[in-house]
Every structure is written in structure tokens, then in C-alpha cells.
C-alpha positions, 0 to 999 in steps of 0.5 A: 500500500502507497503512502498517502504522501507518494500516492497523492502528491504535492501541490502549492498550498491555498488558504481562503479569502474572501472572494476566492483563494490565495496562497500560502507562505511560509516564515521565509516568504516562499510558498507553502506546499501541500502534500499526501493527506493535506493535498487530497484534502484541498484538492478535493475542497477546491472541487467543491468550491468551483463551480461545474463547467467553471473551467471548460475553457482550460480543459475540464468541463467536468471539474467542480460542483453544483453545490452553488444551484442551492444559493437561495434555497431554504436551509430545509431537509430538501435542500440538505439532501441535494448538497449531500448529493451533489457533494457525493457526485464532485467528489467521486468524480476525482480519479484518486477517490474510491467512493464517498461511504458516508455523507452527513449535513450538519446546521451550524448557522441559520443559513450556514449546512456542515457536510461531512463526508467520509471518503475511501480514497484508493489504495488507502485503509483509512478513510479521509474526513472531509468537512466543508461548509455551505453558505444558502444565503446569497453573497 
């Protein structure tokens, strides 16, 4: 079995501002990276923030989510259950994921859903946690 740092790379390391990401530096003022565990689970964060078809024109029409359709919707079980799936289907479309075993919505604000999502990533005993909130009211 890989290691997690082999197996899922490095990347440069993102953090985020408001309106989008920016990167990260270190003590030394060079870029922070990311990498194994730590880079899965921004790579799969950054899936979930982008929107689908966001970046056809650089080759990835398929990248992204629709998590953004819900903007606007009432923070009901309704709409709970389609973030759940439409976070399960962006992220089992990345090629380093198995399968989302378990999704789960969580309030935490009026207007603010948890999700949490176990992932079984390949070639991994373990599965990743990953937690990622949604804002319903419109920006």
C-alpha cells in the first residue's frame, strides 16, 4: 500500500479569502506546499468550491460542483439532501477517490449546512474526513 504522501502528491498550498483563494507562505516568504493527506484534502475542497463547467475553457468541463444551484434555497431537509448529493457526485468524480461511504449535513448557522463526508480514497485503509461548509444565503 502507497503512502498517502507518494500516492497523492504535492501541490502549492491555498488558504481562503474572501472572494476566492490565495496562497500560502511560509516564515521565509516562499510558498507553502501541500502534500499526501493535506493535498487530497484541498484538492478535493477546491472541487467543491468551483463551480461545474467553471473551467471548460482550460480543459475540464467536468471539474467542480453544483453545490452553488442551492444559493437561495431554504436551509430545509430538501435542500440538505441535494448538497449531500451533489457533494457525493464532485467528489467521486476525482480519479484518486474510491467512493464517498458516508455523507452527513450538519446546521451550524441559520443559513450556514456542515457536510461531512467520509471518503475511501484508493489504495488507502483509512478513510479521509472531509468537512466543508455551505453558505444558502446569497453573497
Amino acid at each position: 500500500m502507497a503512502d498517502r504522501e507518494t500516492l497523492f502528491g504535492t501541490d502549492l498550498q491555498v488558504a481562503p479569502r474572501a472572494p476566492g483563494f490565495d496562497l500560502v507562505s511560509n516564515n521565509l516568504g516562499d510558498v507553502r506546499l501541500a502534500s499526501g493527506a493535506a493535498n487530497i484534502e484541498q484538492a478535493l475542497t477546491l472541487r467543491l468550491s468551483v463551480r461545474v463547467g467553471e473551467l471548460t475553457l482550460l480543459g475540464w468541463p467536468d471539474y467542480g460542483s453544483r453545490l452553488h444551484e442551492l444559493i437561495g434555497e431554504p436551509n430545509n431537509r430538501r435542500t440538505q439532501l441535494k448538497l449531500m448529493a451533489f457533494a457525493r457526485d464532485a467528489v467521486e468524480r476525482d480519479p484518486r477517490v474510491e467512493q464517498v461511504q458516508e455523507v452527513r449535513a450538519e446546521v451550524v448557522e441559520r443559513d450556514t449546512v456542515r457536510l461531512s463526508l467520509d471518503v475511501n480514497l484508493i489504495h488507502q485503509q483509512n478513510p479521509l474526513n472531509l468537512v466543508f461548509d455551505v453558505k444558502l444565503e446569497a453573497p
